[in-house]
NUKE-527936 format. One line per field, with one value per residue (C-alpha): residue in one letter; y, x, z. Coordinates in nm, 3 decimals. Each point is the difference from the previous one (the first is absolute). Last residue first. Example, Ala and Ser with C-alpha at 12.3 -4.5 7.8 and 13.67 -1.06 7.14 Angstrom:
# residues 2
residuo c(S|A);
yy c(-0.106|-0.344);
xx c(1.367|-0.137);
zz c(0.714|0.066);
***
This chain:
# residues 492
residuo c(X|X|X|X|X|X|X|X|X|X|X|X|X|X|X|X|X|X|X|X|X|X|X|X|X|X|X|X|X|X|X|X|X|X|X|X|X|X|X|X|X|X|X|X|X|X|X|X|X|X|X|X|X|X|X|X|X|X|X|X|X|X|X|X|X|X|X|X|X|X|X|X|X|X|X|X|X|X|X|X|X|X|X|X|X|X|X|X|X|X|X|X|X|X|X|X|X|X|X|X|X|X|X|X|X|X|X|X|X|X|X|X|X|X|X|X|X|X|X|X|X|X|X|X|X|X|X|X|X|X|X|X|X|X|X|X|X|X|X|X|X|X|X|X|X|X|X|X|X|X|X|X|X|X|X|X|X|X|X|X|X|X|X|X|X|X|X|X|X|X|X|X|X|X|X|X|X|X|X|X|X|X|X|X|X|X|X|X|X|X|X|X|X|X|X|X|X|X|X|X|X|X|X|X|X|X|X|X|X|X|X|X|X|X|X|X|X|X|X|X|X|X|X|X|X|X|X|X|X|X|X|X|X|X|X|X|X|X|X|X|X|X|X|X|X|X|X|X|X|X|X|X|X|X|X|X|X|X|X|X|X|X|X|X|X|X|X|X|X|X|X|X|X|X|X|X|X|X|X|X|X|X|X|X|X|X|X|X|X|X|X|X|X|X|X|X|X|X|X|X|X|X|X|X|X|X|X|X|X|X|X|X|X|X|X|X|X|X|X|X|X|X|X|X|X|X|X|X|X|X|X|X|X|X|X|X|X|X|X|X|X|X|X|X|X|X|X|X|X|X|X|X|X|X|X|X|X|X|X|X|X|X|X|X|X|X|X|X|X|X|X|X|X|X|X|X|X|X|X|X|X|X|X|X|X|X|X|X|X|X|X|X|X|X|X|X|X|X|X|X|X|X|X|X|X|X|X|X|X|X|X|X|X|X|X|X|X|X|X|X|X|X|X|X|X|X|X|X|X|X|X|X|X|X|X|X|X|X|X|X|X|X|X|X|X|X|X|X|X|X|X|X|X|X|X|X|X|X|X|X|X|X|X|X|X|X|X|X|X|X|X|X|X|X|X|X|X|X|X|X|X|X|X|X|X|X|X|X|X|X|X|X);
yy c(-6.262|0.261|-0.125|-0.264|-0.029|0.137|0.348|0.148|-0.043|-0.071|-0.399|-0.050|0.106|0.076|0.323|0.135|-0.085|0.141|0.307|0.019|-0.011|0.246|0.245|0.072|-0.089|0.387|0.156|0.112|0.162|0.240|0.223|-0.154|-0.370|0.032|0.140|-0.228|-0.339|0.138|0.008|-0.346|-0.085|0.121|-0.149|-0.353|0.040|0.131|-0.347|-0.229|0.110|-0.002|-0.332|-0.148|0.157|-0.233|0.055|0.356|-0.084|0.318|0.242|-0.123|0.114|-0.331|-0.008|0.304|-0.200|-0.233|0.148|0.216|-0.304|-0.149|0.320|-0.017|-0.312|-0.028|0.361|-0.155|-0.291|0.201|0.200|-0.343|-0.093|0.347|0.198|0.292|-0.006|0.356|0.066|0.028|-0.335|-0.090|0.374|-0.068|-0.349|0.183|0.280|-0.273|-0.145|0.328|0.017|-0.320|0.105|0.285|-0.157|-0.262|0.258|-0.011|0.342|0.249|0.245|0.420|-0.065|-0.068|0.337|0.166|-0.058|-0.249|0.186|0.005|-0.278|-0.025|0.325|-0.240|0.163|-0.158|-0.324|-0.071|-0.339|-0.002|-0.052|0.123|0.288|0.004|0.070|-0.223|0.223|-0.145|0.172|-0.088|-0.393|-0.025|0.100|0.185|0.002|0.002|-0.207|0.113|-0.308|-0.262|-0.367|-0.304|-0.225|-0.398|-0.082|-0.211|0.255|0.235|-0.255|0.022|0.346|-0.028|-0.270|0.198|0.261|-0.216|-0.206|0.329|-0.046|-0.282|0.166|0.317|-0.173|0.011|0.339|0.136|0.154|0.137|0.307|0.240|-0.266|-0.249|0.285|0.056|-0.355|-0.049|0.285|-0.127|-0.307|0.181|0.194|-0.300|-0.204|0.289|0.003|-0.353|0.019|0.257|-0.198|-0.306|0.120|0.267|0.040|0.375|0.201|0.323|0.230|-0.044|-0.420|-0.034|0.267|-0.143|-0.337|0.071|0.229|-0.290|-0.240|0.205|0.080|-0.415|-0.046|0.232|-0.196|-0.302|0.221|0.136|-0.393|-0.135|0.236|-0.211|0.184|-0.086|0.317|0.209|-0.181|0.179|0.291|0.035|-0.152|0.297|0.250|-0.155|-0.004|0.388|0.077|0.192|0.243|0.277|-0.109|0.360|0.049|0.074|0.286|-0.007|0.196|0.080|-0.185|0.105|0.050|-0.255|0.064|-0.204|0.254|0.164|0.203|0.341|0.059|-0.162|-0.227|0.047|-0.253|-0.061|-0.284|-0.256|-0.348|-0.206|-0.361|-0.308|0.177|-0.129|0.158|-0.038|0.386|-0.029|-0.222|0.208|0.317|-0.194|-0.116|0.277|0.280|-0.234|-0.131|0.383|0.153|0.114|0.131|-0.055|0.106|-0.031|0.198|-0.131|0.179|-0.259|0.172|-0.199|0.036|0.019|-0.006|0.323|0.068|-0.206|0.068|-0.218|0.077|-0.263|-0.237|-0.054|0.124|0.023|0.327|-0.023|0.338|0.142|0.202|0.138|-0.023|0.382|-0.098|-0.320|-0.208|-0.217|-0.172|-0.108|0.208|-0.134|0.302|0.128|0.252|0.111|0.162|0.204|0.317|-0.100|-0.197|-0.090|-0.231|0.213|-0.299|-0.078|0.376|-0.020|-0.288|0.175|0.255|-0.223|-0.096|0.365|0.009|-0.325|0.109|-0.291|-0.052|0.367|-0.133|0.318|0.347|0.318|0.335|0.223|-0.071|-0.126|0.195|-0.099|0.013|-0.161|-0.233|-0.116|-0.366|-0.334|0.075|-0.298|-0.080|0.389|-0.030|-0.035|0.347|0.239|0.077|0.373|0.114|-0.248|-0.259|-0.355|-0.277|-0.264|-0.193|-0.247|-0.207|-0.128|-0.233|0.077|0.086|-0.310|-0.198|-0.182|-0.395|-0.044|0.225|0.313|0.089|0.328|0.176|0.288|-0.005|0.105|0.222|0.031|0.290|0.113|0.310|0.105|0.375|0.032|0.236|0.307|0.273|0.181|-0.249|-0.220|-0.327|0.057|-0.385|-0.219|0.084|-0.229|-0.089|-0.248|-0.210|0.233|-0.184|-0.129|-0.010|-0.218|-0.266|-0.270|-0.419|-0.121|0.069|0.053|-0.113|0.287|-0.096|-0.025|0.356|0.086|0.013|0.263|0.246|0.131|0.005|0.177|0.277|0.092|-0.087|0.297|0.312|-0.178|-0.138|0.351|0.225|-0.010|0.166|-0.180|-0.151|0.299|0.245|0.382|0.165|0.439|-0.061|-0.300|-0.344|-0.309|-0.318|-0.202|0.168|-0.093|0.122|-0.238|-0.158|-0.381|0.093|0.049);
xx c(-7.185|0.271|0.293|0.308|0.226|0.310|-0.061|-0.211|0.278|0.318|0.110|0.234|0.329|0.032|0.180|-0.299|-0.214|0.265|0.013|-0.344|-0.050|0.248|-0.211|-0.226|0.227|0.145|-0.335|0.109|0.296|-0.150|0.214|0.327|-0.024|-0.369|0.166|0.336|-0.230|-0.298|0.350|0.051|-0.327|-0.043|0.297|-0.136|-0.322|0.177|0.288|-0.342|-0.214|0.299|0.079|-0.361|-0.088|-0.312|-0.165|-0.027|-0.210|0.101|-0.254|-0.314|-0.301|-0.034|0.356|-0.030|-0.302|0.163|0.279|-0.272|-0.155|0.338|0.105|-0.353|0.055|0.316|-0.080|-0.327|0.208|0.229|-0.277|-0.140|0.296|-0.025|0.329|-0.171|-0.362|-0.069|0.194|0.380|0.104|-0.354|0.059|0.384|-0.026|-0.250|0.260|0.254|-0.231|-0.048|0.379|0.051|-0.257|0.135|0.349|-0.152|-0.059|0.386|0.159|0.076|0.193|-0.180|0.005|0.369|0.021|-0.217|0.229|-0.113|-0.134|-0.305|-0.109|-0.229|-0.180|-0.281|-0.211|-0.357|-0.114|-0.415|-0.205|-0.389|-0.242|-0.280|-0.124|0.250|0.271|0.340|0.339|0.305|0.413|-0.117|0.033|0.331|0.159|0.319|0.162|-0.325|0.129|0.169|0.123|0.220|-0.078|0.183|0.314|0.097|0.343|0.111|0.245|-0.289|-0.156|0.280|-0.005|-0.322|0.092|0.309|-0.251|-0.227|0.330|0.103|-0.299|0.209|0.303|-0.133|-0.235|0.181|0.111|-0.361|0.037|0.310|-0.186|0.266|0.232|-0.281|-0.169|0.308|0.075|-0.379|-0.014|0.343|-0.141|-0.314|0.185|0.226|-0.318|-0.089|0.274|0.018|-0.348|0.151|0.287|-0.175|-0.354|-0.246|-0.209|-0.161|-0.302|-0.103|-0.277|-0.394|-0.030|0.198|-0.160|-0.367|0.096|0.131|-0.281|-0.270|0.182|-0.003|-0.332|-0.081|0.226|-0.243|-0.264|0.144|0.108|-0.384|-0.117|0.225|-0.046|-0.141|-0.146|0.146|-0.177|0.309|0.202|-0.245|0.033|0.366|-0.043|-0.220|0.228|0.270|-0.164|-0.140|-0.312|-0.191|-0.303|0.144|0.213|0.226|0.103|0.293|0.246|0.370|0.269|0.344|0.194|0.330|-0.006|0.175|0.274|0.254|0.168|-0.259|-0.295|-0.069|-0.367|0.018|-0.303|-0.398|-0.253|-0.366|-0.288|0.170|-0.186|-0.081|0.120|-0.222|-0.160|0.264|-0.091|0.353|0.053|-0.117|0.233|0.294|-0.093|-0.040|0.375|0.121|-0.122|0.078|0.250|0.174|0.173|0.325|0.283|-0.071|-0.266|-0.041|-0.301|-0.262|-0.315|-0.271|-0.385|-0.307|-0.328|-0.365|-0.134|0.065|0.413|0.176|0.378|0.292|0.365|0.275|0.254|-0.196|-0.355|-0.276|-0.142|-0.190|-0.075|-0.344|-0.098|-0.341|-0.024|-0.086|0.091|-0.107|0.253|-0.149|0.341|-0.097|0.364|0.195|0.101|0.409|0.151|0.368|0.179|0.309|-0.152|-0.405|-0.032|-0.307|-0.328|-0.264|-0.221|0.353|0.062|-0.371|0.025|0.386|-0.241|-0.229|0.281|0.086|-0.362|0.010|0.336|0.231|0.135|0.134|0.259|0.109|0.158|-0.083|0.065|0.250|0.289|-0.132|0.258|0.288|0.065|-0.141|-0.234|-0.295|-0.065|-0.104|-0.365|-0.257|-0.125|-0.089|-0.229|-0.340|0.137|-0.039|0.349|0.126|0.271|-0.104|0.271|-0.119|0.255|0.070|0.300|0.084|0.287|0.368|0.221|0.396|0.256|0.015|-0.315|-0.010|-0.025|0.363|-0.069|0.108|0.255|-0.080|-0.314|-0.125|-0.339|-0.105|-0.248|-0.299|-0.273|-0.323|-0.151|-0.314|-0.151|-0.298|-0.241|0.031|0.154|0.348|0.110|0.316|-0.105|-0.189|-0.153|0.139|0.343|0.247|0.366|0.216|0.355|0.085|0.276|-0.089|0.221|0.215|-0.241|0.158|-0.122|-0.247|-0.262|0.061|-0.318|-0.225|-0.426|-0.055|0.133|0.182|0.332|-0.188|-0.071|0.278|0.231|-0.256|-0.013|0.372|-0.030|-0.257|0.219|0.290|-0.313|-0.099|0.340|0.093|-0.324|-0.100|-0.306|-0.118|0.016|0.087|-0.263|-0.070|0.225|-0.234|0.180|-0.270|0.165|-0.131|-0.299|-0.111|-0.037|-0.149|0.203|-0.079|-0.348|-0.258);
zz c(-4.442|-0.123|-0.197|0.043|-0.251|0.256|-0.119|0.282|0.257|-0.175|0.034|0.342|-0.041|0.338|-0.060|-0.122|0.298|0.223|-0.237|0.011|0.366|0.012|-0.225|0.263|0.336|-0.112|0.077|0.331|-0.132|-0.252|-0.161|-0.040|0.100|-0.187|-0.301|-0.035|0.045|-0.250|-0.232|0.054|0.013|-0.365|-0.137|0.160|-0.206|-0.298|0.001|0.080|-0.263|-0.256|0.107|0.003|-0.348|-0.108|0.322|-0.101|-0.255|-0.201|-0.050|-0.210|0.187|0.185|0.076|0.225|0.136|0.071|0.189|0.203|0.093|0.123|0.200|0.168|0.061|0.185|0.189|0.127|0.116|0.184|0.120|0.146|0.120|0.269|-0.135|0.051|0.050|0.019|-0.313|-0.025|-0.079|-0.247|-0.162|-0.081|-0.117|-0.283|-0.085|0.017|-0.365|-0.113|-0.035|-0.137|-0.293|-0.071|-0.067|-0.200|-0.228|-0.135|0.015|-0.307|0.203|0.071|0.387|-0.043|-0.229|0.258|0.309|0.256|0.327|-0.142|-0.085|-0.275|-0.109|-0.146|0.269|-0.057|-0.121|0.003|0.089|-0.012|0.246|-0.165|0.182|0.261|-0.230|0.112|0.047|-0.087|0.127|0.381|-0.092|-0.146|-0.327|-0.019|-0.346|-0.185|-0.315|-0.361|-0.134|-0.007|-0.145|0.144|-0.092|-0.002|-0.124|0.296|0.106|0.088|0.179|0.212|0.038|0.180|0.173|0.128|0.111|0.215|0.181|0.096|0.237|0.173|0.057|0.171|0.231|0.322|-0.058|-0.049|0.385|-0.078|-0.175|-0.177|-0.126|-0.073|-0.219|-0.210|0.001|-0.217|-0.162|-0.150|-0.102|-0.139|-0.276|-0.066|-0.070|-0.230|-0.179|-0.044|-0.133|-0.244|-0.155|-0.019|-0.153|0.086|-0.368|-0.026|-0.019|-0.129|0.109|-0.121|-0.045|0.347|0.201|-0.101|0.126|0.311|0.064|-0.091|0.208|0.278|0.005|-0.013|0.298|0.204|-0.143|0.177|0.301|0.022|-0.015|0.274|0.259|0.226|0.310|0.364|0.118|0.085|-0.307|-0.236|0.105|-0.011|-0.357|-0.067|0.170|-0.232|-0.340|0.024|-0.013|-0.233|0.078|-0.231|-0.266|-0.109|-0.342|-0.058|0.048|-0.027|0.159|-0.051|-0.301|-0.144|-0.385|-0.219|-0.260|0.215|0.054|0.188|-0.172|0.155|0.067|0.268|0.062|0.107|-0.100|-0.096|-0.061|0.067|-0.045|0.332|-0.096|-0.002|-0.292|-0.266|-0.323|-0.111|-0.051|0.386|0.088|-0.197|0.195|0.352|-0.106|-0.057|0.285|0.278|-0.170|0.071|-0.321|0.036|0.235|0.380|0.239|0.353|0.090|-0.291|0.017|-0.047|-0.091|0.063|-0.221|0.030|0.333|0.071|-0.079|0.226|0.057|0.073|0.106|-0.097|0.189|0.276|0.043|0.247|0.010|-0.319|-0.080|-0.136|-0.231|-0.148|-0.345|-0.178|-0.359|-0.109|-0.215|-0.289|-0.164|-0.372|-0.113|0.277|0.203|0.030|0.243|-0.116|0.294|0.035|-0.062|-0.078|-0.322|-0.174|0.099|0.193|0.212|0.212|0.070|0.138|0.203|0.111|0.182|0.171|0.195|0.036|0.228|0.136|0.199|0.120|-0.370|0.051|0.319|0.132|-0.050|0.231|-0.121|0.146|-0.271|-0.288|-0.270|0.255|0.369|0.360|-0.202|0.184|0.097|-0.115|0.108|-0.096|0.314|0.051|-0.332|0.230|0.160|-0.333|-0.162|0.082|-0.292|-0.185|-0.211|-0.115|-0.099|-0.214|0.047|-0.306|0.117|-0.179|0.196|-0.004|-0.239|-0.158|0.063|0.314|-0.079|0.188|0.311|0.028|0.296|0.058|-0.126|-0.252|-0.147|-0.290|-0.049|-0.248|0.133|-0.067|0.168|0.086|0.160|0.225|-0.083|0.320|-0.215|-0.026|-0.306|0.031|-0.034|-0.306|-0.120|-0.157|0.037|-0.123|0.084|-0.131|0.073|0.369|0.181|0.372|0.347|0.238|0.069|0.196|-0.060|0.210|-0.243|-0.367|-0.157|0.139|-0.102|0.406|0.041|0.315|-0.245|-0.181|0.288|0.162|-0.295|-0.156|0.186|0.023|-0.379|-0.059|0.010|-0.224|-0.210|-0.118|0.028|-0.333|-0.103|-0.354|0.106|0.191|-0.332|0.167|-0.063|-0.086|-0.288|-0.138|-0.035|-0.124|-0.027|0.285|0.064|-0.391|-0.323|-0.254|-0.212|0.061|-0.037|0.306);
***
């Protein structure tokens, strides 16, 4: 479909009134959705009053109006309004993509998926729910993604060597936070981004710029949806990306869960583990610029993490105690600062742990997935030239986190399985020509305390019982004995 062609969203017969441009559209459906979105996993603003939505875009893709039985589909951008924003709230309030089906009788196995029915406006006695809960309008945005051209408010885009099947079966992933998944066959995976903010999405760059770099650790996309608007930063907002899909992989954590059930060493899938890494690293910085952090921004950054740092001991007490001597971590790092000494910066992951790698059963090898970073970080932090080492720290909890909260628990030998795995996975990152990270002790140390600290704030907030996880960290931390994994010592 070209950029001109007619469409649902523009078309105004005399016998019609347009949908999309009844004034009465989200006032009849925010009674609904005020009900249902903060219930969603994928809603950022929770425990915080909603008092109502604003209307940014509206497109039909398919009739929603129409006197038959087909199901009708509509995309939405809204922006949500709250009290008392937080400080990394956009202005105005957090953006989300909503897209909904509209029947006027659903079929029972979609009854999960019921938001509600409007008492008013141009859908009024029809029922509205959760379209990315029904296989058969999932299959419907495969086939807007295999036509590239513009749709109302949305631009979908296809790399040019993409080979897209019509006719995929779909299939939801249930378990989800902060986005909504769907499998298409066995051939590709679509992301629809709920939360969405102005700009492109890394985890649309970056998998572009790896793949321009003929880095196959990396699933390439092979189509997007955006706005077709571009912000003011000239840059569309990103919606969903497909990729291929890696059937008969397993993730990094449920194989290190496995692993420490049967006391297996895990030594040799870290070490090539630390070899994909490497390779993605490297690929990111010879594609997308790089930088020199020196004085002024290693103090920055130290800052940064100081105030983490009393932020989190004000809101748990329990990492009181240790306050003082993990600040010890960041003022080294802006020590070394003074000294004259400086890293690269690059584009990295952003939020690297086990469950973000999947390992082929075939051949065993390593792949990255979800460079969306974190998600509760706004995109223009998620967007910074970082140093690598940051990855790397983060993998490196990731692997204290499986031995603590594995079958063994904090048995020694799991402690010692987490000591070598994280040193095997260290070499081997190495290995492949990363950054030694035994080489960078103070910049290891300041991201591997910055990352318990905020693993601190989570667990106290969302997951009590796992709160001793990263406390056994911060007590190691605060010990100032060497980094685990990094302290020259490697796997046997």
């Amino acid at each position: 479909m070209s950029d001109t062609a007619p469409t649902r969203a523009t078309r105004n017969t005399p016998d019609h009134r347009p949908l999309l441009t009844a004034p009465d559209l989200l006032s009849s459906l925010a009674p609904l959705l005020a009900e249902w979105v903060p219930r969603q996993r994928w809603f950022a603003g929770k425990g915080r009053l909603l008092t109502g939505f604003s209307l940014l875009s509206a497109t039909e893709l398919l009739p929603c109006t129409g006197d038959g039985t087909s199901p009708g589909l509509l995309q939405l951008l809204v922006r949500a309004q709250q009290s008392s924003p937080p400080s990394r709230t956009p202005a105005g309030g957090d953006r989300y993509q909503l897209l909904l089906g509209v029947h006027p009788a659903p079929p029972p196995q979609l009854a999960p998926a019921v938001i509600g029915r409007p008492g008013g406006g141009p859908l009024r006695g029809r029922v509205v729910y959760d379209a990315l809960l029904d296989n058969r309008l999932c299959g419907l945005l495969l086939e807007r993604l295999r036509i590239p051209g513009r749709l109302g408010a949305l631009r979908f885009c296809r790399e040019p060597d993409a080979n897209i099947p019509s006719g995929l079966p779909a299939r939801p992933i249930a378990v989800e936070q902060s986005n909504s998944s769907i499998v298409y066959g066995e051939s590709f995976i679509l992301k629809v981004f709920r939360r969405v903010e102005p700009g492109i999405n890394p985890d649309l760059e970056l998998p572009r710029a790896l793949a321009d770099a003929k880095c196959a650790r990396v699933p390439a996309p092979a189509a997007w949806f955006e706005s077709a608007v571009a912000e003011e930063n000239g840059e569309a907002t990103t919606l969903g990306v497909l990729q291929p899909f890696l059937p008969g992989s397993a993730d990094g954590w449920q194989l290190a869960l496995n692993a420490l059930a049967v006391r297996a060493d895990f030594t040799g899938s870290a070490r090539a583990l630390g070899h994909a890494t490497a390779e993605v690293h490297t690929a990111l910085a010879q594609t997308l610029p790089t930088t020199e952090l020196r004085r002024p921004q290693l103090d920055l950054i130290a800052a940064q993490m100081i105030e983490r740092l009393e932020a989190t001991a004000r809101a748990v007490p329990v990492l009181q105690p240790y306050r003082a001597r993990l600040r010890t971590a960041f003022d080294a790092l802006a020590a070394v600062g003074h000294d004259g000494r400086s890293w690269a910066a690059q584009r990295i992951h952003g939020d690297l742990h086990l469950g973000q790698t999947l390992r082929s059963a075939d051949e065993g090898r390593w792949s990255l997935i979800d460079f969306e970073g974190e998600p509760a970080r706004p995109l223009a932090e998620r967007r910074k030239l970082q140093p690598a080492v940051r990855d790397v720290a983060a993998m490196l909890r990731s692997f204290d986190y499986a031995a603590r909260s594995g079958p063994a628990g904090a048995d020694p030998w799991a402690l010692e399985w987490a000591r070598r795995t994280r040193a095997a996975y260290c070499l081997g990152y190495a290995e492949a020509g990363g950054l030694d990270p035994r080489s960078a002790p103070e910049l290891m140390r300041a991201y591997e305390t910055d990352k318990a600290v905020y693993e601190v704030l989570y667990e106290a907030r969302h997951r009590p019982d796992w709160l001793s996880v990263p406390m056994a960290a911060v007590r190691r931390l605060a010990s100032g004995e060497p980094a685990v994994g990094v302290d020259g010592t490697g796997p046997p």
